[in-house]
C-alpha positions in Angstrom: 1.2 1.6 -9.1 3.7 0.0 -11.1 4.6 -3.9 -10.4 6.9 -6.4 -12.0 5.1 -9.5 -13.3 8.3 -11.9 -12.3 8.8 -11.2 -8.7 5.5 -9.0 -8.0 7.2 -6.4 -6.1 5.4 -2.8 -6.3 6.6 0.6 -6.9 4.9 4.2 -6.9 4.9 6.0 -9.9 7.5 8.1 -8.6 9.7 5.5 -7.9 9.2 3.6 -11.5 9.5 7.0 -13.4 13.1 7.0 -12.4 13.6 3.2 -13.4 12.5 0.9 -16.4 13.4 -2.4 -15.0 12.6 -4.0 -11.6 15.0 -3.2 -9.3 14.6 -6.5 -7.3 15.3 -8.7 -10.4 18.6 -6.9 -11.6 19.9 -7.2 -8.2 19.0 -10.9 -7.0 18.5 -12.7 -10.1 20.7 -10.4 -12.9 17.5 -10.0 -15.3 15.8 -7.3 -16.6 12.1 -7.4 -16.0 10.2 -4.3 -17.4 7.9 -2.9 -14.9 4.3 -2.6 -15.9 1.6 -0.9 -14.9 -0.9 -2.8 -12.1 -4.7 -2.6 -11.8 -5.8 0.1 -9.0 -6.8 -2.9 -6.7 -10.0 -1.0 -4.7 -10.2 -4.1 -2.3 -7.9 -2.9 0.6 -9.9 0.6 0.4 -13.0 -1.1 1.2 -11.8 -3.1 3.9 -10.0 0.4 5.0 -13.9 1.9 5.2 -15.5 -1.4 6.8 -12.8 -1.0 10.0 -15.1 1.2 12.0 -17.9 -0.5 12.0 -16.2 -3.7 13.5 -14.5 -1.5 15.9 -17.7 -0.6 16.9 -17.4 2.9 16.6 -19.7 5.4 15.7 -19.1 8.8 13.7 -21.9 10.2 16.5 -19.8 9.1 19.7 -18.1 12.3 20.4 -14.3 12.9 20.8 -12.4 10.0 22.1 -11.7 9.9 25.7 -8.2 11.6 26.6 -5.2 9.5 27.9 -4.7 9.4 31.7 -1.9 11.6 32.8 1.5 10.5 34.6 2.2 12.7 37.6 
């Protein structure tokens, strides 16, 4: 993940390969802001694996119930 330290916007590497400059910044503001490489932040993958468990579900539940059908 790429970021620009001015503004803090975020680009994929697939994105940034293409650009050097934040987009964002040379648009709005007329400056060129490098982008720069941003720490893998492994926070919002830990909340993503404590979701279940608040949900209150279980990995031994069984399938989930189907939807009702409209007739």
């Amino acid at each position: 993940m790429f970021q620009c330290e001015r503004c803090g916007s975020r680009y994929s590497a697939l994105h940034a390969a293409a650009i050097e400059n934040c987009p964002r910044c040379q648009i709005r503001d007329r400056i060129s802001t490098p982008l720069t490489m941003g720490r893998l932040d492994l926070t919002e993958h830990r909340e993503a694996e404590a979701l279940p468990e608040e949900l209150g579900l279980r990995a031994d539940a069984g399938p989930a119930p189907s939807p009702p059908t409209i007739v």
